[in-house]
C-alpha positions, 0 to 999 in steps of 0.5 A, spaced: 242 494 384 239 500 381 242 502 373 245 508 373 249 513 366 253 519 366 254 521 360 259 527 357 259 531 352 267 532 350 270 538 348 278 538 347 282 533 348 289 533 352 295 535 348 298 528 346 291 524 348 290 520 342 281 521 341 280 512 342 283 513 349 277 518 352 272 513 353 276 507 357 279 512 361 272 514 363 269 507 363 276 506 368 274 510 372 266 507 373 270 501 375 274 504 380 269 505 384 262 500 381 260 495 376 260 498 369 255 496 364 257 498 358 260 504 355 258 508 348 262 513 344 257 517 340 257 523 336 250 527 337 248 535 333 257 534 331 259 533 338 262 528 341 258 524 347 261 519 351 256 515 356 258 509 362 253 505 364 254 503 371 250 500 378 250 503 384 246 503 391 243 510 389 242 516 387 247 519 392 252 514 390 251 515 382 253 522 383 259 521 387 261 516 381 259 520 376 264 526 379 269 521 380 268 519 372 268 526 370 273 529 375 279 522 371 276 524 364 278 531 365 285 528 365 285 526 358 279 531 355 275 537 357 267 534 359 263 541 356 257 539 360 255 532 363 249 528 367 247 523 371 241 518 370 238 513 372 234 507 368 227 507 372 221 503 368 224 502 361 226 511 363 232 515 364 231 520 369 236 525 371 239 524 378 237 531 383 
């Protein structure tokens, strides 16, 4: 099965969300609906980026996912910008 990320950049949180309760809610999220891979929280160019590897049969699956993922996390933190991908020959490339 196809390996697929979404991955967040993350602005303010929701008042009251401590920041170590983003990315579990996102990786809970994948896991509503999919496997989940693994999930990373990195910070790149001063921003917090929260990325969720998940699998999924296809392209329109990983987009439907990647809004459900997005959509939750909006719960606890603002997405600012946010992408799907997909892992193909050793490459990630964005979903259209």
């Amino acid at each position: 099965m196809p390996s697929y990320r979404v991955i967040m950049t993350i602005g303010a949180l929701q008042p009251g969300v401590r920041p170590d309760a983003v990315l579990p809610a996102a990786a809970a999220a994948a896991a509503e609906r999919t496997t989940v891979e693994a999930s990373d929280l990195a910070v790149v160019a001063g921003s917090a980026r929260a990325t969720v590897r998940f699998t999924a049969d296809d392209g329109t699956a990983a987009l439907a996912i990647g809004d459900h993922v997005v959509a939750q996390t909006r719960l606890v933190a603002a997405p600012v910008t946010w992408l799907v991908t997909e892992r193909v020959k050793g490459r990630w490339l964005p979903v259209r």
